[in-house]
C-alpha positions in Angstrom: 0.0 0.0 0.0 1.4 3.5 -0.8 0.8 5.5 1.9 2.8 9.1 0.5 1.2 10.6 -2.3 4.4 11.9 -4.1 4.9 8.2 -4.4 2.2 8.2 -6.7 3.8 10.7 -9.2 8.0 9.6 -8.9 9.2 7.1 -11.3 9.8 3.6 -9.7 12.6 1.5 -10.3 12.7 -0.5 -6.7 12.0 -4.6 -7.4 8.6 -5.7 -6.8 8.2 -8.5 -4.4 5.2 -11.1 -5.7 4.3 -13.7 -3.0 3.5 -16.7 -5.9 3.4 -20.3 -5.4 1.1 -23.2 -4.9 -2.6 -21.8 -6.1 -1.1 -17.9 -5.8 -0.3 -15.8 -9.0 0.2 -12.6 -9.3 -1.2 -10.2 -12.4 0.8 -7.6 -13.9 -1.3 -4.9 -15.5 0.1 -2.3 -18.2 -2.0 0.7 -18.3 -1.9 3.6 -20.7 0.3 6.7 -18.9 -3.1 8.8 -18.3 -4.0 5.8 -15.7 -0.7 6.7 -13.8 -1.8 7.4 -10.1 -5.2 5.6 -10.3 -6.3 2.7 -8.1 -7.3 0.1 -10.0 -9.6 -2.9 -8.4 -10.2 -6.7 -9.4 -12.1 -9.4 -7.7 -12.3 -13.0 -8.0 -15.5 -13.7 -10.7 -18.8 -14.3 -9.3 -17.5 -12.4 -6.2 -17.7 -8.6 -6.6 -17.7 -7.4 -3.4 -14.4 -9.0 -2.7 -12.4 -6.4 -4.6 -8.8 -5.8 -3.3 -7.1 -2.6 -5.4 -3.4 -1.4 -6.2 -2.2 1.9 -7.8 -0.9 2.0 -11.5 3.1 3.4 -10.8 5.5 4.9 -13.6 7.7 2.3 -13.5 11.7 1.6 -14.9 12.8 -1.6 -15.7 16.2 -2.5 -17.9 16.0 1.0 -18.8 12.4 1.3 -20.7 9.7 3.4 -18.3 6.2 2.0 -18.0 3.0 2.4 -16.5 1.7 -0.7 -14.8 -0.6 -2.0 -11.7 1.3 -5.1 -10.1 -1.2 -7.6 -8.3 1.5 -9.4 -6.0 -0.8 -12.0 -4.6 -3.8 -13.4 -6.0 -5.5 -16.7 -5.2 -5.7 -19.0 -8.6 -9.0 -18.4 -10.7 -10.3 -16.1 -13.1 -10.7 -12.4 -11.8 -12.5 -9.4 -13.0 -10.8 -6.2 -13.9 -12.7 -3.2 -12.4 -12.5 -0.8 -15.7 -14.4 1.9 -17.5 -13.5 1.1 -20.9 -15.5 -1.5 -21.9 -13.2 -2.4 -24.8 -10.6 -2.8 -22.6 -10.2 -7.1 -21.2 -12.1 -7.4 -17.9 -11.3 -11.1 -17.5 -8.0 -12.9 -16.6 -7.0 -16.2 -15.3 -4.7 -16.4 -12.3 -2.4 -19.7 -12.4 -1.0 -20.9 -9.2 3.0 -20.0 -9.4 2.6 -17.9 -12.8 2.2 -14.0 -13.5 -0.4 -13.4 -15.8 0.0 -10.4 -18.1 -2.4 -8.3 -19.4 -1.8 -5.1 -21.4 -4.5 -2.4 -21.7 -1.8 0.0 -23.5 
């Protein structure tokens, strides 16, 4: 959780820490720049009110600068995408051990 706003608006080139393993995955999320700073929320399908959210972070990695939410921790299963562009995917499938990417650049 990022708790200082100017956080939200420094580019981030720290290592993220994902907690994967035996029915856990984790979802990386790229995100257009204008998304940079927003909270975005998924939830396991057929369960909407159990949304859990993380914010979409400039970040650098082997020298290219992105905008992505990372999802460190998610229980295997398909998840919803809380979006407003309905063109945009809204579905993904968490594997146990596996980071599942989805691109919404």
């Amino acid at each position: 959780m990022i708790h200082d706003p100017a956080s939200l608006t420094r580019t981030h080139d720290e290592h993220v820490v994902l907690d994967i393993g035996d029915g856990v995955g984790a979802l990386l999320l790229y995100t257009p720049d204008a998304y940079r700073g927003r909270e975005i929320e998924v939830s396991p399908t057929g369960d909407d009110a159990e949304r859990t959210h993380t914010a979409v972070l400039e970040r650098r990695v082997a020298g290219r600068t992105f905008c992505a939410a990372v999802y460190p921790a998610l229980a295997a299963g398909e998840w919803r995408i809380w979006g407003d562009d309905p063109g945009r995917q809204v579905r993904v499938l968490i594997e146990g051990g596996d980071i599942a990417v989805v691109d919404w650049r």
